[in-house]
BAFI-3210 file (N, C-alpha, C; in Angstrom, 3 decimals, decimal comma, padded with zeros to 6 digits):
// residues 283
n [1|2|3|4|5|6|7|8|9|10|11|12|13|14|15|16|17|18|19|20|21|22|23|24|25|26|27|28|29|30|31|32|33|34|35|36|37|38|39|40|41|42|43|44|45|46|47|48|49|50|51|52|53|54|55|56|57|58|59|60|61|62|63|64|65|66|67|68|69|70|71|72|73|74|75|76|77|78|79|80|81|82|83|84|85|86|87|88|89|90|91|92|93|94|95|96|97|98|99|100|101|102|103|104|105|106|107|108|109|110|111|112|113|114|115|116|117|118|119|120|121|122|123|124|125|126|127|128|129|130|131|132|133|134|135|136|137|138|139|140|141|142|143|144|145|146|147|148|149|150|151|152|153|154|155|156|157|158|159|160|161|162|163|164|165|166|167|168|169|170|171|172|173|174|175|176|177|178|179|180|181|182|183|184|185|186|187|188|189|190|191|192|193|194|195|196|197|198|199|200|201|202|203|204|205|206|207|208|209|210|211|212|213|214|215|216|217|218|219|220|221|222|223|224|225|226|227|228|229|230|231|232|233|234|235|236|237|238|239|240|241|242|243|244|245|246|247|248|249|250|251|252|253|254|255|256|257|258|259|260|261|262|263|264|265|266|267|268|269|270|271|272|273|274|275|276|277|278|279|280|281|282|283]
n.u [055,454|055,449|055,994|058,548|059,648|059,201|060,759|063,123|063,483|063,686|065,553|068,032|069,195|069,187|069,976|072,610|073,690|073,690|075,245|077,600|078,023|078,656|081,021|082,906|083,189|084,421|087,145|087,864|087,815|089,054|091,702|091,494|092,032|094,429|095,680|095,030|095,874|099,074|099,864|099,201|100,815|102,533|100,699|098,479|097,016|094,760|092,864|089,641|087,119|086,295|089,021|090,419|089,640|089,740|090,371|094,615|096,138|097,609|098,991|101,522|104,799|106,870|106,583|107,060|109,607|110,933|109,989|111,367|114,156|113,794|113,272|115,265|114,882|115,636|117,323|116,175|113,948|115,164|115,975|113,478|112,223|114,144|113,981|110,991|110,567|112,652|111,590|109,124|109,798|110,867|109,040|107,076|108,593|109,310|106,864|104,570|106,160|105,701|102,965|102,397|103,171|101,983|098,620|098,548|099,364|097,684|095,306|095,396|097,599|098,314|100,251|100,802|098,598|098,175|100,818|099,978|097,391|099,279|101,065|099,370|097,871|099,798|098,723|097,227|098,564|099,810|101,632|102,901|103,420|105,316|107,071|109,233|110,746|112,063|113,710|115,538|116,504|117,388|119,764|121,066|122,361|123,052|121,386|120,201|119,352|118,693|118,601|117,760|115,451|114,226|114,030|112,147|109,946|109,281|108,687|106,450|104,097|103,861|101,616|099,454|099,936|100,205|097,481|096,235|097,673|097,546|094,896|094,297|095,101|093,292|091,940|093,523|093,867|094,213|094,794|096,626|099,595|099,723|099,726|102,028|103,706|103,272|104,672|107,569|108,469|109,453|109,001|109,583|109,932|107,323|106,786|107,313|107,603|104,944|102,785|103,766|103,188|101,116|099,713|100,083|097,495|097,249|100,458|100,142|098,553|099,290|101,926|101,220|099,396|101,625|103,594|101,787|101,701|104,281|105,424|104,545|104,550|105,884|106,166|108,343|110,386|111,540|112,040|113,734|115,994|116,668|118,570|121,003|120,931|119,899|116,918|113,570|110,818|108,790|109,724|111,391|109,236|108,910|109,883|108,457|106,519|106,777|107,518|106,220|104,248|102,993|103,917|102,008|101,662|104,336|103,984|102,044|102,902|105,210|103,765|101,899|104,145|105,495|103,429|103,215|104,948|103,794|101,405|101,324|102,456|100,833|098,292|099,876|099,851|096,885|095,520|095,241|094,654|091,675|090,734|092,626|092,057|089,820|089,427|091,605|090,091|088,499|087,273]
n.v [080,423|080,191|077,300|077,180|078,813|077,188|074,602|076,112|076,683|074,340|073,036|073,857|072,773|072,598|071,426|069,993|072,893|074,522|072,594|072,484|075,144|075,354|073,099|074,957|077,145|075,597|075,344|077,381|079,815|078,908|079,305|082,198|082,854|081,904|084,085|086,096|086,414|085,804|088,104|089,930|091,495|090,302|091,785|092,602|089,901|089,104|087,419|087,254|085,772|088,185|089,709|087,889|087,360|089,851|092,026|093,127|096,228|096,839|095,759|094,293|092,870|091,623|089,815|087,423|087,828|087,549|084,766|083,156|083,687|081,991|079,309|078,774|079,214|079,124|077,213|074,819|074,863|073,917|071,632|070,318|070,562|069,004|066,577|066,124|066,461|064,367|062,370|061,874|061,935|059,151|057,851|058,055|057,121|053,948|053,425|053,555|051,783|049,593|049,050|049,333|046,476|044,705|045,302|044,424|041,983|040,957|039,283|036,902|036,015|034,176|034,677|037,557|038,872|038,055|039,266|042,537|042,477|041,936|044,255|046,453|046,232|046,847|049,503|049,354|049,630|050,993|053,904|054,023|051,605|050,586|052,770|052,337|049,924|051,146|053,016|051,823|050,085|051,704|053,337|051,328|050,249|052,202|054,437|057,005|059,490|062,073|060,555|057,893|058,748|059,397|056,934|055,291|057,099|056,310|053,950|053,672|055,531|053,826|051,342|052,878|054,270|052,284|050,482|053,360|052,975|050,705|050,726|052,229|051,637|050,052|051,548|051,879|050,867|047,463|046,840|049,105|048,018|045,483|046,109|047,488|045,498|044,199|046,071|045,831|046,718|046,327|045,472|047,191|049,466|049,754|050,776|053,048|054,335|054,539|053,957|055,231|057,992|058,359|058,044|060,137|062,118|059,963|060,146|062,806|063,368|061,046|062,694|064,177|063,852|062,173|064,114|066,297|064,237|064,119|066,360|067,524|066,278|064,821|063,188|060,984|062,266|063,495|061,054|059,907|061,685|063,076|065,150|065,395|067,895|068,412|070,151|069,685|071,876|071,206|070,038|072,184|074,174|073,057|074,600|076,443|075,922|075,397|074,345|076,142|077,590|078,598|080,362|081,930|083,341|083,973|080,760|080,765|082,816|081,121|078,707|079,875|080,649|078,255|076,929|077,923|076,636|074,443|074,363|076,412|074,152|071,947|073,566|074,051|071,174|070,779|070,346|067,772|066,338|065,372|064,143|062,006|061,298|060,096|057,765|056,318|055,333|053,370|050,091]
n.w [017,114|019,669|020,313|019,282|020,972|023,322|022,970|022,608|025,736|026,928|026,066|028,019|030,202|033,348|036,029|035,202|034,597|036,772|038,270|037,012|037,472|039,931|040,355|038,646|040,640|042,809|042,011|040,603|042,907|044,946|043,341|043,404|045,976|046,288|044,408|045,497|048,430|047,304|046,441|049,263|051,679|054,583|056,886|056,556|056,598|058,271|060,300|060,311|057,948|055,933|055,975|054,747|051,793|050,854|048,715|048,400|049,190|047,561|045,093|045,100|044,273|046,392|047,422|045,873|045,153|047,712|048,217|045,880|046,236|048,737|048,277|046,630|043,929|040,860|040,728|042,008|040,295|037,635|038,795|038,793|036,190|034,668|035,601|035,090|032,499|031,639|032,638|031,118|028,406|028,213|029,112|027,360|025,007|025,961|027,239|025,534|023,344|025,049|025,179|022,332|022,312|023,630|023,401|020,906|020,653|022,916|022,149|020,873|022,475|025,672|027,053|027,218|027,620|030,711|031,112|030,493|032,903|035,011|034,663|034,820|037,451|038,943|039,442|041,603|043,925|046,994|047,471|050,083|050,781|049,531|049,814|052,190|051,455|048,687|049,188|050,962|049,110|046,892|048,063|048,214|045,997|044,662|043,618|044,726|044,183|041,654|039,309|040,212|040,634|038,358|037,132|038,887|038,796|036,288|036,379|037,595|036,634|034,621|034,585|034,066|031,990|030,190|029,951|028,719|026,318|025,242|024,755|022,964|020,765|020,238|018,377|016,237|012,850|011,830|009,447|008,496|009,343|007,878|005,123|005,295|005,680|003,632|001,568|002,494|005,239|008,320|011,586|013,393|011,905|010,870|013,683|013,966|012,428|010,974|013,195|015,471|014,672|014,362|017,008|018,263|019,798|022,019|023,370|023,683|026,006|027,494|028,363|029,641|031,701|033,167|033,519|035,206|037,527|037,974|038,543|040,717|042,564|046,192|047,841|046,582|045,855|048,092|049,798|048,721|047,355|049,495|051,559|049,612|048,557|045,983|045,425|044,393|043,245|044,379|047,111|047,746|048,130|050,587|052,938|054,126|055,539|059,005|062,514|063,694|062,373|059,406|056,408|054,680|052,509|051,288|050,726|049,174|046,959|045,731|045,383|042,725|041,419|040,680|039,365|036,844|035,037|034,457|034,010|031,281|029,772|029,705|028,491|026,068|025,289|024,823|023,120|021,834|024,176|024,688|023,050|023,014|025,798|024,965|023,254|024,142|026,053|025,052|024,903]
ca.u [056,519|055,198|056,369|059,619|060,355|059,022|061,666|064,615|063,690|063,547|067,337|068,372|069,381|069,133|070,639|073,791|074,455|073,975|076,566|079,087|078,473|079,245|082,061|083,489|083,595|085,413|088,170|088,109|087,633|090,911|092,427|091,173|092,548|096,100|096,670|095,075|097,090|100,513|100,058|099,193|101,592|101,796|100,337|096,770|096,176|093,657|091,808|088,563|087,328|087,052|090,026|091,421|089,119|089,943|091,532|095,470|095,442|098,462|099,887|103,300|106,364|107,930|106,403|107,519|111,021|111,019|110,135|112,510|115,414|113,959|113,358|116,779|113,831|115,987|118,203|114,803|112,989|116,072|115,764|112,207|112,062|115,330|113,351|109,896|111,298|113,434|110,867|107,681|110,511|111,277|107,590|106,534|108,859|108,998|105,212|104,068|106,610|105,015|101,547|101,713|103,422|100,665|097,722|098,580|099,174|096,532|094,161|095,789|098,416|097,282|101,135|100,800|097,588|099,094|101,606|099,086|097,129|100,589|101,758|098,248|097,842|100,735|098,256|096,247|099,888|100,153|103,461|103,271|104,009|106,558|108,295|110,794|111,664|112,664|114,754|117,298|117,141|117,575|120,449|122,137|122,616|123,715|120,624|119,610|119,692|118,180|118,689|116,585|114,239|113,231|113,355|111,237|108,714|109,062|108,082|105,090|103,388|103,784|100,611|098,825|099,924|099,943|096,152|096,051|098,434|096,531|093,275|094,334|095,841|092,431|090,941|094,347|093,082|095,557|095,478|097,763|100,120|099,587|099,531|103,754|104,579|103,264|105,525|108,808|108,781|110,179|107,831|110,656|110,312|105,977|105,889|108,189|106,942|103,194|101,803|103,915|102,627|099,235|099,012|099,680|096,981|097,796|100,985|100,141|097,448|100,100|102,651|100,190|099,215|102,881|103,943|101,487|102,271|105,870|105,936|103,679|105,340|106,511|107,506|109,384|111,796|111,556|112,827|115,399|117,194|116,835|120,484|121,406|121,029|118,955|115,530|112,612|109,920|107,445|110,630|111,923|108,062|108,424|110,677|107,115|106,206|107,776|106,529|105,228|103,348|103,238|104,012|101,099|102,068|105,333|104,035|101,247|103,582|106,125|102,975|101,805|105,162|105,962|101,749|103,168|105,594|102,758|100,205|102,081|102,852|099,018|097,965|100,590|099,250|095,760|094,296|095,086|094,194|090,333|090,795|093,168|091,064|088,055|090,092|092,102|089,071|087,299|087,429]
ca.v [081,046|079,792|076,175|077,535|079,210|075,725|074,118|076,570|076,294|073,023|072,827|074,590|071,742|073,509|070,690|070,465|074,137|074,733|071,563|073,382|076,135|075,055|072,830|076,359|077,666|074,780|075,703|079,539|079,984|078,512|080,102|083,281|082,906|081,877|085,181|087,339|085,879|085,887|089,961|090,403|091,960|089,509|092,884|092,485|089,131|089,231|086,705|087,527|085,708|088,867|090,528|087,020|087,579|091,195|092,125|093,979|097,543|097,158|094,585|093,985|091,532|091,482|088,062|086,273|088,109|086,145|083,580|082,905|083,124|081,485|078,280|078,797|078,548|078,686|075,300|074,085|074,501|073,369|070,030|069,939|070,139|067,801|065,326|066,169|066,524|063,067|061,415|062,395|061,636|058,171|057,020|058,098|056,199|052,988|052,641|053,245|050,342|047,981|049,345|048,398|044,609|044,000|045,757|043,644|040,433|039,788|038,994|035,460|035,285|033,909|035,323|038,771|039,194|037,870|040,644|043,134|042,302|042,264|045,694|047,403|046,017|048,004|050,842|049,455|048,951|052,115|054,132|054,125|050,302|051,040|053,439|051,861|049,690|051,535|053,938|051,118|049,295|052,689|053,630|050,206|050,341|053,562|055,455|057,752|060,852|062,075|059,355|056,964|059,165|059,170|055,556|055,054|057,736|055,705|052,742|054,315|055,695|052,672|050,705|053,815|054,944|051,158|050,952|053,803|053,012|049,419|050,924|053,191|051,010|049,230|052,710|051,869|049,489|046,445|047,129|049,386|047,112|044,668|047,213|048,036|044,500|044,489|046,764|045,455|047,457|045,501|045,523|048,199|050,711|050,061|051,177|054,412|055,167|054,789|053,571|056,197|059,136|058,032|057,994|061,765|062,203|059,610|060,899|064,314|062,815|060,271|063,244|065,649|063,211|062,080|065,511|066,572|063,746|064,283|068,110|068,284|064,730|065,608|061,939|060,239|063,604|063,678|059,929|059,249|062,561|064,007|065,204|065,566|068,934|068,568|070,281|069,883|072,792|070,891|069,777|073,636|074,349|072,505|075,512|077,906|075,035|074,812|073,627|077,144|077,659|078,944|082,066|082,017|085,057|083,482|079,833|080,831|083,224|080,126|077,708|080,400|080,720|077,101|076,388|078,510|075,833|073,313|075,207|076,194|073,005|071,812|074,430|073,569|070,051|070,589|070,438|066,478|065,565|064,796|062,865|060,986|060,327|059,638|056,863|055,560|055,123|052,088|048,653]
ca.w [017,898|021,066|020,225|019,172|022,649|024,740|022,621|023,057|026,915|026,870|025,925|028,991|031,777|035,132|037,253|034,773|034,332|038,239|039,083|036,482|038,007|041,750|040,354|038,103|041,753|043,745|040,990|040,730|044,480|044,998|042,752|043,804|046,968|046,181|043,621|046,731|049,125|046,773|046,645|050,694|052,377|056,085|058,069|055,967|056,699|059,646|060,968|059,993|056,550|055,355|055,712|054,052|050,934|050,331|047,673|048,669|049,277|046,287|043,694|045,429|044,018|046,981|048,583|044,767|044,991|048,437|047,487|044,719|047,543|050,185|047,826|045,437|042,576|040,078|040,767|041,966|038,922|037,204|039,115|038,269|034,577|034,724|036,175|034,675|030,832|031,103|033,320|029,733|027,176|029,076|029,624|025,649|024,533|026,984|027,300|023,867|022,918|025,769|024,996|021,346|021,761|024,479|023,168|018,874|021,286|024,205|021,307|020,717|023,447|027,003|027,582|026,828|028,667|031,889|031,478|030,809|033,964|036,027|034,864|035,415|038,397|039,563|039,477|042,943|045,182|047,543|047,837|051,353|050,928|048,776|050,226|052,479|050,794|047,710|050,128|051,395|047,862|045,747|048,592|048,225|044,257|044,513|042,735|045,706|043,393|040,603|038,136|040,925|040,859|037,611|036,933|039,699|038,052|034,639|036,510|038,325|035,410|033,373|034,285|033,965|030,380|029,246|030,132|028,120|024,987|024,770|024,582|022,437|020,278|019,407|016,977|014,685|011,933|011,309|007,785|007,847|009,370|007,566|004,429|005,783|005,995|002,665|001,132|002,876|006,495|009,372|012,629|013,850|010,927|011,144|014,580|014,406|011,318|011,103|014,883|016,762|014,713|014,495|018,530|019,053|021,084|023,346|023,402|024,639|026,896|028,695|028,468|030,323|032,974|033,775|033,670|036,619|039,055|038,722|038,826|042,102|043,482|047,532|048,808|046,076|046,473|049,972|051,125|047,913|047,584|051,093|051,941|048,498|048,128|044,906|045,188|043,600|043,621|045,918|048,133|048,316|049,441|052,194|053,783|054,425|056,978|060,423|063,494|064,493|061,551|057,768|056,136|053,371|051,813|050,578|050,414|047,636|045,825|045,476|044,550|041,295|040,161|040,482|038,745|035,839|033,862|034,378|033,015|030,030|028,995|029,116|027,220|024,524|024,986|025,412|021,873|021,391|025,442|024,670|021,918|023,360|026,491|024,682|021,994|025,100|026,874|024,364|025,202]
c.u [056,570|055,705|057,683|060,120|060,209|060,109|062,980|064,781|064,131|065,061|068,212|068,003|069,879|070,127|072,041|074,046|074,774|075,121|077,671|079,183|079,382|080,783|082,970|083,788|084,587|086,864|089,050|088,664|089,079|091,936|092,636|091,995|094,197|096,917|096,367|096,206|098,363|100,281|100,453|100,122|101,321|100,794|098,978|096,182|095,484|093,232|090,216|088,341|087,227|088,310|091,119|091,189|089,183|090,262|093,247|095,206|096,370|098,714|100,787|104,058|106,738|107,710|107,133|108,963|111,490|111,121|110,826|113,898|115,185|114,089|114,606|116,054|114,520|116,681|116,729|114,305|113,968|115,618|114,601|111,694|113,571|114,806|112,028|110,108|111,777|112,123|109,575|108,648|110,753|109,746|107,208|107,041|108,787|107,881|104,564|104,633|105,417|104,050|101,336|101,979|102,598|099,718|097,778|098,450|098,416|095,874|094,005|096,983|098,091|098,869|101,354|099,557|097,803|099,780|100,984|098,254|098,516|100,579|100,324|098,108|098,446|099,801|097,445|097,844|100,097|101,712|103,879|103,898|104,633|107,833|109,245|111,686|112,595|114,028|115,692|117,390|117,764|119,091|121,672|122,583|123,366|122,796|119,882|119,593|118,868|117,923|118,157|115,379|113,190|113,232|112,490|109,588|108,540|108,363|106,322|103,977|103,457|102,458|099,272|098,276|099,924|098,403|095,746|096,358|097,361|095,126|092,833|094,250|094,691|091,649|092,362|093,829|094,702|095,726|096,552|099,283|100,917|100,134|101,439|104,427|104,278|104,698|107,167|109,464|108,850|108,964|108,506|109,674|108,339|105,561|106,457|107,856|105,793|102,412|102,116|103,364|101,374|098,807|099,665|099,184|096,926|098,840|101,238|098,880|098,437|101,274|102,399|100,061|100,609|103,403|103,373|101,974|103,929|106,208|105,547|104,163|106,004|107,540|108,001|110,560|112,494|112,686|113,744|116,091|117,192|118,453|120,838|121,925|120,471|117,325|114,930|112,059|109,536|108,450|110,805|110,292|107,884|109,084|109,375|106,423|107,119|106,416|105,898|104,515|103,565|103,335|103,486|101,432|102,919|104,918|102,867|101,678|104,231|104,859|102,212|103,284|105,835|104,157|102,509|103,716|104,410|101,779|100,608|101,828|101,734|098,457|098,591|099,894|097,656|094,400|094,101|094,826|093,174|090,502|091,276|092,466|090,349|088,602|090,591|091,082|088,586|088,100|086,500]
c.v [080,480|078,048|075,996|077,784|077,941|075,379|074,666|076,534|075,658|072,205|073,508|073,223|072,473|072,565|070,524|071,693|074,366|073,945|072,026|074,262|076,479|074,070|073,760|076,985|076,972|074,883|077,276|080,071|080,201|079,834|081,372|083,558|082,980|082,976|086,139|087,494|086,167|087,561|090,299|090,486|090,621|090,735|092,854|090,988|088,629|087,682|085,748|087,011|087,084|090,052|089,118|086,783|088,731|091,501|093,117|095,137|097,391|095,752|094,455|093,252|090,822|090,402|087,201|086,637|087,286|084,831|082,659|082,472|082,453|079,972|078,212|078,359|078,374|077,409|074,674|073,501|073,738|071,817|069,173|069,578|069,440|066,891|065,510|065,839|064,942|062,157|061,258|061,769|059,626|057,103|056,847|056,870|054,718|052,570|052,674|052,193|049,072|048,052|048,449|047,268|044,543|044,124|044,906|042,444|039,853|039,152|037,197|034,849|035,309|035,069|037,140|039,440|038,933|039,079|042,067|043,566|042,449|043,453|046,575|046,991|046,971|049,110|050,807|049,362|050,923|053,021|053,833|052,658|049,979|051,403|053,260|050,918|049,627|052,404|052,745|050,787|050,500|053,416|052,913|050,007|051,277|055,132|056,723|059,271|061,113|061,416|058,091|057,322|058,923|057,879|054,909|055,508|056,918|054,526|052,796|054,494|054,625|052,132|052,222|054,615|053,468|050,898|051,817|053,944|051,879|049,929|051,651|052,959|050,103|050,280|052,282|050,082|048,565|046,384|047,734|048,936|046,622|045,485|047,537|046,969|043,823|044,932|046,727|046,013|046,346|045,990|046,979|049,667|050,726|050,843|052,602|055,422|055,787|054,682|054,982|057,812|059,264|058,214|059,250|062,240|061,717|060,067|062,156|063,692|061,819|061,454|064,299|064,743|062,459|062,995|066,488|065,601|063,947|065,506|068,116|067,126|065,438|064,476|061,374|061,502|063,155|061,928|059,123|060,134|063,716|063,200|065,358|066,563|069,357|068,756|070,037|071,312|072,307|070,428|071,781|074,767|074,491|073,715|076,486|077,200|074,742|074,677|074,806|077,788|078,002|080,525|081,890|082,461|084,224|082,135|079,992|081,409|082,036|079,163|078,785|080,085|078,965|076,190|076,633|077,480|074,680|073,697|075,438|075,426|071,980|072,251|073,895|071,609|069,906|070,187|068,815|065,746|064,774|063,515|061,852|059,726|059,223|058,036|056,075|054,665|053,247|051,271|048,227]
c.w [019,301|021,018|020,060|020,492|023,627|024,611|022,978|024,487|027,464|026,898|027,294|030,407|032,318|035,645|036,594|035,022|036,076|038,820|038,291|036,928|039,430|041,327|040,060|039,620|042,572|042,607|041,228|042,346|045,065|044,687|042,826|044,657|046,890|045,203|045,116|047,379|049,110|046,939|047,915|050,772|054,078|056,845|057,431|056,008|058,031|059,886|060,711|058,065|055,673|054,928|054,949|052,474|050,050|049,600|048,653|048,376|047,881|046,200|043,761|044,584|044,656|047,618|046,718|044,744|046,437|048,182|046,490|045,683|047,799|049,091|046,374|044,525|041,590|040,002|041,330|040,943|037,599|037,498|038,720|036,887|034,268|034,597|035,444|033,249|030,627|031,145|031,538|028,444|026,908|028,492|027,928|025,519|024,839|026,680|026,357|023,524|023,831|025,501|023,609|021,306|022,630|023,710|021,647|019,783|022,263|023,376|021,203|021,703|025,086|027,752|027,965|027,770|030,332|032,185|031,417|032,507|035,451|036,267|035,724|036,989|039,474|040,360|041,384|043,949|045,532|047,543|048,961|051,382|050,333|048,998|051,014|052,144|049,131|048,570|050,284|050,216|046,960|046,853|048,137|046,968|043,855|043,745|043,700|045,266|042,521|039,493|038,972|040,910|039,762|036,870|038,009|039,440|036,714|035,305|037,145|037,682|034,476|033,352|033,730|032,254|029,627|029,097|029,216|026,410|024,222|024,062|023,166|020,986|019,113|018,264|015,932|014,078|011,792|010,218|007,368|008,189|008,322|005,747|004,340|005,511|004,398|001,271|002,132|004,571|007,398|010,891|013,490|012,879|011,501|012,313|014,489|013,243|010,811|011,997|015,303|016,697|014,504|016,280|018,789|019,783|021,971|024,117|024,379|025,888|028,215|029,374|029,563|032,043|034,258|034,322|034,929|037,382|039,097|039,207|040,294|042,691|044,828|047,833|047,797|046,235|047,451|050,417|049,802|047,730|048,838|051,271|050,588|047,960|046,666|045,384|044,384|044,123|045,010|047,240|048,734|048,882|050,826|053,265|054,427|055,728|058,257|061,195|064,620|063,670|060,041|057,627|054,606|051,813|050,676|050,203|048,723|046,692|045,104|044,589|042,838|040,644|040,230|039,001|036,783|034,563|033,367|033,355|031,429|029,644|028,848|028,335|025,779|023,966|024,765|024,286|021,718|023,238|024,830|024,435|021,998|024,456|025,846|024,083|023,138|026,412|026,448|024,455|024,062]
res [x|x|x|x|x|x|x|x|x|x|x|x|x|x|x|x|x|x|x|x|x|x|x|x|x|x|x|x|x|x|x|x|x|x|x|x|x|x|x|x|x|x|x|x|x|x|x|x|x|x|x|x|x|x|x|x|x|x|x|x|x|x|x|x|x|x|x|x|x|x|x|x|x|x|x|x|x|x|x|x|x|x|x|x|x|x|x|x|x|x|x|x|x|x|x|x|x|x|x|x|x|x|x|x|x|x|x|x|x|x|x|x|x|x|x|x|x|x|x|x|x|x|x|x|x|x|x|x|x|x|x|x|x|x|x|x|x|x|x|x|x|x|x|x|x|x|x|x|x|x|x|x|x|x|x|x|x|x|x|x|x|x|x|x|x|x|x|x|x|x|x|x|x|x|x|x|x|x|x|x|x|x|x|x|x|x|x|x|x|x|x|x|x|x|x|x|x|x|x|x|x|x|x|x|x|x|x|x|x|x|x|x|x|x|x|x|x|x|x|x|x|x|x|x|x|x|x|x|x|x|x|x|x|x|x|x|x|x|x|x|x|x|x|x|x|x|x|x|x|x|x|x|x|x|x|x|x|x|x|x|x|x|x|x|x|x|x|x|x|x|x|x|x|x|x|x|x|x|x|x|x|x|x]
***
């Protein structure tokens, strides 16, 4: 028995469980804070950390029924899953195509690998050195709107989810290919037929990761449809900030009920993420 218990001890990593535990907090913590917060009334938030930790004396509405006005959430969130929805539908399709003619052809073409290396590349170039001059070029075309926006997001995420399609690309066997072309399928019908539903979990894995940077995105908004009159969420945010300070209260109600579509739609994705990682991962 006594050899039994060393052993079940023995299984018990201290320095893991303790660093999940302190990371489980830099998470929660947060989070803690921003439902408190969304309740407070402004007249309870003191000073003092704890009168900012407290719980509310009550479970109000009335900072999210604010909130809803002050940022016209509904045409907001409108604009947001406009742009979030096309931008995930866009990229699937798009970068899975470039993913699998790269990822079947670096093997034997010096061409294909070149372009590989190009697109990813993408991934090290800043926005900031970007950003002006997409503003006059996306002005001068005429795309300064919503339909610039999200070909700008399709192009963004590309090296990102190709990286990932490629990689992805190497767990499908070429047999079955080969197996299609066999039996009379056209390189068309093979990929739409048997590649594209075989990569599911990439899929939801590129769909998930696109899907946050565009939802929570501030400056591609900000310096191609400023003046427009099309919000995003994280644009109609920006109203809780002036240059004499914030009004919490309302800015954390607005950030839950803007968290909420996101969340969702992880969850619904969340069973084929891993897998996808893990598969997208091998070189």
């Amino acid at each position: 028995m006594k050899k039994g218990q060393q052993k079940g001890t023995q299984r018990v990593n201290w320095p893991v469980t303790i660093l999940l535990i302190l990371g489980s907090l830099t998470i929660f913590f947060p989070l803690y804070m921003a439902i408190v917060i969304a309740f407070k009334s402004p007249s309870e938030m003191t000073n003092d950390i704890a009168g900012i930790l407290s719980l509310p004396s009550a479970f109000r509405l009335d900072n999210f029924t604010e909130a809803m006005r002050v940022t016209d959430f509904w045409h907001s969130l409108g604009n947001s899953l406009l742009i979030t929805c096309t931008v995930i539908l866009i990229a699937i399709a798009v970068h899975s195509l470039a993913g699998y003619a790269i990822g079947r052809n670096m093997a034997h073409s010096r061409f294909y690998n070149i372009a590989y290396l190009y697109i990813v590349s993408g991934m090290f170039v800043p926005f900031a050195i970007l950003m002006m001059p997409l503003v006059k070029q996306t002005a001068q075309i005429g795309l300064a709107n919503r339909g610039g926006v999200i070909l700008l997001y399709v192009v963004f995420y590309m090296p990102m989810n190709l990286l990932l399609y490629s990689g992805y690309l190497k767990n499908i066997p070429l047999a079955l290919e080969e197996a299609a072309r066999v039996d009379g399928a056209s390189t068309w019908e093979t990929y739409w037929k048997i590649i594209f539903p075989i990569m599911k979990p990439m899929h939801a894995t590129a769909a998930v990761l696109t899907a946050l940077g565009t939802w929570n995105d501030v400056m591609t908004p900000l310096v191609i449809m400023s003046g427009t009159g099309h919000n995003t969420l994280p644009l109609a945010q920006l109203n809780f900030q002036t240059q004499f300070g914030t009004n919490y209260n309302l800015a954390f109600a607005s950030y839950l009920l803007a968290l909420l579509p996101i969340l969702i739609f992880y969850l619904f994705c969340q069973k084929q993420i891993l897998n996808g990682v893990v598969n997208g991962a091998v070189k």
